[in-house]
One Martini backbone bead per residue (centre of mass of N, CA, C, O) as a GRO file, in nm:
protein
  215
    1UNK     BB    1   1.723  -9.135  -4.686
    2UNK     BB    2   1.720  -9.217  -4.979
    3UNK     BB    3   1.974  -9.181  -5.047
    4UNK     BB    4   2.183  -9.239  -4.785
    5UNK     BB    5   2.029  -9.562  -4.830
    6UNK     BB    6   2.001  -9.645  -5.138
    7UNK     BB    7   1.739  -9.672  -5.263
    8UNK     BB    8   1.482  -9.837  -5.426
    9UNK     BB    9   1.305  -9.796  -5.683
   10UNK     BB   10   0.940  -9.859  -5.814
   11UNK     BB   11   0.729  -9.595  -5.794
   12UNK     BB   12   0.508  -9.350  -5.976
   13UNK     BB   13   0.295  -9.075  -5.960
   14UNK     BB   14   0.032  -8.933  -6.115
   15UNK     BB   15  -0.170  -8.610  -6.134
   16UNK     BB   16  -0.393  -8.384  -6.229
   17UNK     BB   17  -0.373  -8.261  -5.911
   18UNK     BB   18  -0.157  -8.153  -5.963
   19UNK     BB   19   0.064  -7.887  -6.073
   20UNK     BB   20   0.082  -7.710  -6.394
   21UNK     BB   21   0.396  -7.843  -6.394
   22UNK     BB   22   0.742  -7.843  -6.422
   23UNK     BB   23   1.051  -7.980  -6.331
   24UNK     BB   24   1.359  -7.899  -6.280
   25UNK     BB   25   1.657  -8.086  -6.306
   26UNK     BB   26   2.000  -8.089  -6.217
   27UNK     BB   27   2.026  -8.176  -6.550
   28UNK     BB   28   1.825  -8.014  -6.695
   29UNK     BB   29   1.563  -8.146  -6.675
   30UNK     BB   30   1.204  -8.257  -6.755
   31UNK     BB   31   0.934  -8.329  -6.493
   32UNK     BB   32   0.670  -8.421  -6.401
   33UNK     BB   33   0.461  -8.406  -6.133
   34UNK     BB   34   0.539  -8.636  -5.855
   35UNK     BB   35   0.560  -8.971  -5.702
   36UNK     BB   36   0.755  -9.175  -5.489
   37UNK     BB   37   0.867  -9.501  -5.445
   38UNK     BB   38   1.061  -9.675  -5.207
   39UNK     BB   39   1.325  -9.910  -5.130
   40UNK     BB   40   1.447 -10.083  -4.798
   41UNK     BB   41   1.678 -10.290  -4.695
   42UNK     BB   42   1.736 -10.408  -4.316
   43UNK     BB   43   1.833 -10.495  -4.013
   44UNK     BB   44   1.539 -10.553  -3.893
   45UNK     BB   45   1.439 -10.341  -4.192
   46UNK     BB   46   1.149 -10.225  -4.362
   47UNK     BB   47   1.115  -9.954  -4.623
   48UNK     BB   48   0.890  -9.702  -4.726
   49UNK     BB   49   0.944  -9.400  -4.955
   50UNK     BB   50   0.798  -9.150  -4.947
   51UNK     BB   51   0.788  -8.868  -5.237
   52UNK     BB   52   0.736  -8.533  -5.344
   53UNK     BB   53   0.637  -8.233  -5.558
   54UNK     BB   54   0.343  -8.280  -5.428
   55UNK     BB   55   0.047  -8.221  -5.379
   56UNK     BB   56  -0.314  -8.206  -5.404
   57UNK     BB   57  -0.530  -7.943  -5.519
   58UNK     BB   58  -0.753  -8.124  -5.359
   59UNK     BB   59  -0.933  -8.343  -5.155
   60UNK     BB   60  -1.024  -8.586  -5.312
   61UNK     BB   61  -0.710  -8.634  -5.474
   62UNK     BB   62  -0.642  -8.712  -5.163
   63UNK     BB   63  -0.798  -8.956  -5.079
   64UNK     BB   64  -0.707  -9.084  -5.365
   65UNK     BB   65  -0.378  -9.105  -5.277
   66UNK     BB   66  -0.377  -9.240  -4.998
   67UNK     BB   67  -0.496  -9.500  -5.105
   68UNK     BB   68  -0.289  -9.567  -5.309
   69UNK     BB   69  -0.071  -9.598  -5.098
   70UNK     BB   70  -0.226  -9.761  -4.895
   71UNK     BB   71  -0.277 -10.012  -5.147
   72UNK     BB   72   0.072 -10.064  -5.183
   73UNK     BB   73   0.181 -10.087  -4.898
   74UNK     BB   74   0.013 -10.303  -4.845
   75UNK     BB   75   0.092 -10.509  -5.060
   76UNK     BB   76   0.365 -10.514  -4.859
   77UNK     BB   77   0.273 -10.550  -4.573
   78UNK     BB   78   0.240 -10.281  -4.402
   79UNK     BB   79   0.189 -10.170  -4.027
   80UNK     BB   80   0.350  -9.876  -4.049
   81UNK     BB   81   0.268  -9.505  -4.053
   82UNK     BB   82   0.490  -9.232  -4.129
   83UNK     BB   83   0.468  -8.900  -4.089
   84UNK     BB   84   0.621  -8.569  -4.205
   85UNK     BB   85   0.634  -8.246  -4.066
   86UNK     BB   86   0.495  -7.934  -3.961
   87UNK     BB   87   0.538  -7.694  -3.680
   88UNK     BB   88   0.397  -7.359  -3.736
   89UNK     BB   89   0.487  -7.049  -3.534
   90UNK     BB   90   0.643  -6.790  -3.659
   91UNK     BB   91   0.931  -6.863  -3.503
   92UNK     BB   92   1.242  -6.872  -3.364
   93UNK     BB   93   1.475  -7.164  -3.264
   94UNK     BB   94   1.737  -7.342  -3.126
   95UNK     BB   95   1.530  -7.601  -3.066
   96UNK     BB   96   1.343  -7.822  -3.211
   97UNK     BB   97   1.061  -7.948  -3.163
   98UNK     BB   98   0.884  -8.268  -3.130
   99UNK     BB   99   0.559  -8.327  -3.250
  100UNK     BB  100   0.296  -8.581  -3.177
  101UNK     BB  101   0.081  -8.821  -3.317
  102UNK     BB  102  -0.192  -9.081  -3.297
  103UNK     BB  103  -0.385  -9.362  -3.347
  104UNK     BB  104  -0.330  -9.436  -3.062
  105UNK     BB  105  -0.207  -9.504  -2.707
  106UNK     BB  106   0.039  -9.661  -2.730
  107UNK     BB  107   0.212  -9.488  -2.873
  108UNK     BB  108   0.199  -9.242  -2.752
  109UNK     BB  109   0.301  -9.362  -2.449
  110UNK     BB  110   0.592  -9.327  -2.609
  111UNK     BB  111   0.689  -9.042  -2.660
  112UNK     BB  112   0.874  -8.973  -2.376
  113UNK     BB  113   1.098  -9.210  -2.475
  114UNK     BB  114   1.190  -8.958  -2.757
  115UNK     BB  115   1.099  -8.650  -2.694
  116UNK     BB  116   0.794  -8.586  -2.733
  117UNK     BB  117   0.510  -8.349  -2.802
  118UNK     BB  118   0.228  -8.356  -2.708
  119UNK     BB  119  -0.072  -8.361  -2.894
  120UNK     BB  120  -0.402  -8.199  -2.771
  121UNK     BB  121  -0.504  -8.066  -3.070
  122UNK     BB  122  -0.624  -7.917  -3.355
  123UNK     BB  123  -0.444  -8.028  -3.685
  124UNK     BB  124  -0.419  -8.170  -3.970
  125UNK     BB  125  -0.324  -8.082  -4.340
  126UNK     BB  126  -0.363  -8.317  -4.529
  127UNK     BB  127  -0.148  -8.582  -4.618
  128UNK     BB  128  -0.004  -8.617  -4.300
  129UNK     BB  129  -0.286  -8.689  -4.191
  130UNK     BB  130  -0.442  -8.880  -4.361
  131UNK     BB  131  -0.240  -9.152  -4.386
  132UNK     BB  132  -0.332  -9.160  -4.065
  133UNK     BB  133  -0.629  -9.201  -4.094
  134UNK     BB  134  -0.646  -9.448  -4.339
  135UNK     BB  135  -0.492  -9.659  -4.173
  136UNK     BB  136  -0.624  -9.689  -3.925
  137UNK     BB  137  -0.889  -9.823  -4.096
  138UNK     BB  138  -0.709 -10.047  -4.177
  139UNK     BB  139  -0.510 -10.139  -3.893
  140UNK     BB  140  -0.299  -9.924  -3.910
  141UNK     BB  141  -0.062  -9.761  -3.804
  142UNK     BB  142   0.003  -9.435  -3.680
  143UNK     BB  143   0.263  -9.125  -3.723
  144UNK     BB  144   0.306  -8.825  -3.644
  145UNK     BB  145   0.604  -8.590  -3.694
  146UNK     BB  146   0.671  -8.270  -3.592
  147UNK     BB  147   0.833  -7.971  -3.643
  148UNK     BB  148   0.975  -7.667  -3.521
  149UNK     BB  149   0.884  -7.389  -3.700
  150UNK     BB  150   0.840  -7.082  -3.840
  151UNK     BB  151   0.808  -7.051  -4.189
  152UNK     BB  152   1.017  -6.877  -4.338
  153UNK     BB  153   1.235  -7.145  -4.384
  154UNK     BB  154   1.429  -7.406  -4.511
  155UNK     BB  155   1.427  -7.606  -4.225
  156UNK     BB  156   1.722  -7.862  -4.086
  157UNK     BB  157   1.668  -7.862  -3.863
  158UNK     BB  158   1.380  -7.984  -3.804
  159UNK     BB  159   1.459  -8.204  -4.001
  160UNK     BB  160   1.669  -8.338  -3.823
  161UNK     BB  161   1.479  -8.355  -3.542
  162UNK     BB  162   1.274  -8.579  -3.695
  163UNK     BB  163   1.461  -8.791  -3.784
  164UNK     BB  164   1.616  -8.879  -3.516
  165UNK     BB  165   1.328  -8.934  -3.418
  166UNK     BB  166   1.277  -9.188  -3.610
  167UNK     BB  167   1.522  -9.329  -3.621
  168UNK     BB  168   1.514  -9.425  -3.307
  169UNK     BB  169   1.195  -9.570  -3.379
  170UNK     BB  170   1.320  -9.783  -3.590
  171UNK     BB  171   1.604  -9.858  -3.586
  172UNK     BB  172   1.814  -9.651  -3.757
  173UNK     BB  173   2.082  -9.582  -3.962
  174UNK     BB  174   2.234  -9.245  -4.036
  175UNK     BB  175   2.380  -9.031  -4.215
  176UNK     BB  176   2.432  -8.668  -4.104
  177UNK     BB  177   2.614  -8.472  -4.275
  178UNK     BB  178   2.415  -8.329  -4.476
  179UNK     BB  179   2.231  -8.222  -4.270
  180UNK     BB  180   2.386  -8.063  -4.072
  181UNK     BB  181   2.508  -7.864  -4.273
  182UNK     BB  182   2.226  -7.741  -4.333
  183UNK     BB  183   2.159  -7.646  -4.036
  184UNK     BB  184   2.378  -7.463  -4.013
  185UNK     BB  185   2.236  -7.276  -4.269
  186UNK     BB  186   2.013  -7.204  -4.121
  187UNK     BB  187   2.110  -7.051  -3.870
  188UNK     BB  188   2.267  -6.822  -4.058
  189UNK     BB  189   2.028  -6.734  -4.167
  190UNK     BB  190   1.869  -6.636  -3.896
  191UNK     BB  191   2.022  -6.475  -3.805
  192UNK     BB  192   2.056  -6.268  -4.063
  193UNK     BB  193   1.734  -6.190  -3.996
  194UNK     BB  194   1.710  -6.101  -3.704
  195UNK     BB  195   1.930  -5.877  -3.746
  196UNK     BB  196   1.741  -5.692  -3.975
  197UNK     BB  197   1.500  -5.685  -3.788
  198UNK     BB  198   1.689  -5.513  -3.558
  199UNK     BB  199   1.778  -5.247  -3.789
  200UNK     BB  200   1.502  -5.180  -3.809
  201UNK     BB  201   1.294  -5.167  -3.534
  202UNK     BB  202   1.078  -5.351  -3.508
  203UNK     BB  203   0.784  -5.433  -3.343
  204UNK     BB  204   0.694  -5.694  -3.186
  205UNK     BB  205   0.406  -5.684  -3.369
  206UNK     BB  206   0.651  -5.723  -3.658
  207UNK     BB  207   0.679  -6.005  -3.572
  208UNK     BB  208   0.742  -6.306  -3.527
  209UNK     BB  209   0.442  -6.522  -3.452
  210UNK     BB  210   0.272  -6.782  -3.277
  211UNK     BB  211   0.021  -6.955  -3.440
  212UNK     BB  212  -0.049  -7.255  -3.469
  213UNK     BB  213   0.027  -7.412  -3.725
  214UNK     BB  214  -0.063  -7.707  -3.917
  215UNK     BB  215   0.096  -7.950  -4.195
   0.00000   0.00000   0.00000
């Protein structure tokens, strides 16, 4: 979405508490492992985009970048936020469902308006289940929305069906174009794992089984 909607840089987060690693960007530079947070406005439509190259590796961190993002976002505003997560099942799929929670009753009773299958049990782990719970306690609405993948592969088709139902749900336009070519290489990936499974004659019991694991 920053991408393709040329989102306007604000500002960068770092914190001693991200993995002590620099990451290397495709020019060739090194730059410190950050959060950064994105603004776009269009009709009808102001959104607050934030991406990162790692959550924080203890959970004090984690309580403490959650407010510090949502101290951030409440000063320009936000009323709504949602976060994108993965539902890891374990297993390949060929049309991943998305899965959703929310702060309250109303938002959830509107899930089936767009297709979201309801989360009635488990946990959200790290920043995607916080941000939507310490929103919450703000005042301020709260959406978690999760794609169903194996967690074997970086998955676009989930990432596809997760963004397609956000898009829906806040009523914007995105080209989907490098998403879509990203998902079909998504799904060559997984035919050609799932042949060399079947090659293999794996039993039953040693294939990706469904955990149920959320992150």
């Amino acid at each position: 979405m920053i991408q393709e909607l040329h989102a306007t840089h604000l500002v960068d987060i770092y914190s001693s508490s991200f993995p002590p690693q620099v990451m290397i960007r495709t020019d060739g530079t090194a730059d410190l492992m950050k959060n950064s947070i994105f603004w776009w406005q269009g009709q009808g439509a102001s959104l607050l985009l934030l991406t990162g190259d790692s959550q924080p590796a203890n959970p004090d961190s984690e309580y403490a970048l959650a407010e510090q993002i949502l101290d951030f976002s409440s000063g320009l505003g936000t009323k709504e936020v949602f976060t994108l997560a993965a539902y890891i099942t374990g297993v390949f799929v060929d049309k991943p469902r998305v899965f959703g929670t929310a702060s309250d009753a109303a938002l959830v009773n509107n899930f089936a308006t767009y297709g979201i299958s309801l989360m009635d049990s488990g946990s959200i782990t790290g920043m995607n289940g916080l941000v939507i719970g310490i929103a919450k306690l703000r005042g301020m609405k709260g959406t978690c929305l999760l794609g169903e993948t194996s967690g074997y592969v970086v998955d676009a088709k989930a990432s596809k069906a997760v963004l397609e139902t956000l898009l829906s749900m806040i009523n914007v336009k995105v080209d989907m174009a490098n998403l879509e070519k990203r998902a079909k290489d998504t799904e060559m990936l997984i035919q050609t794992i799932e042949q060399q499974m079947a090659g293999k004659g794996l039993p039953q019991e040693q294939k990706p089984r469904n955990t149920g694991y959320i992150s």
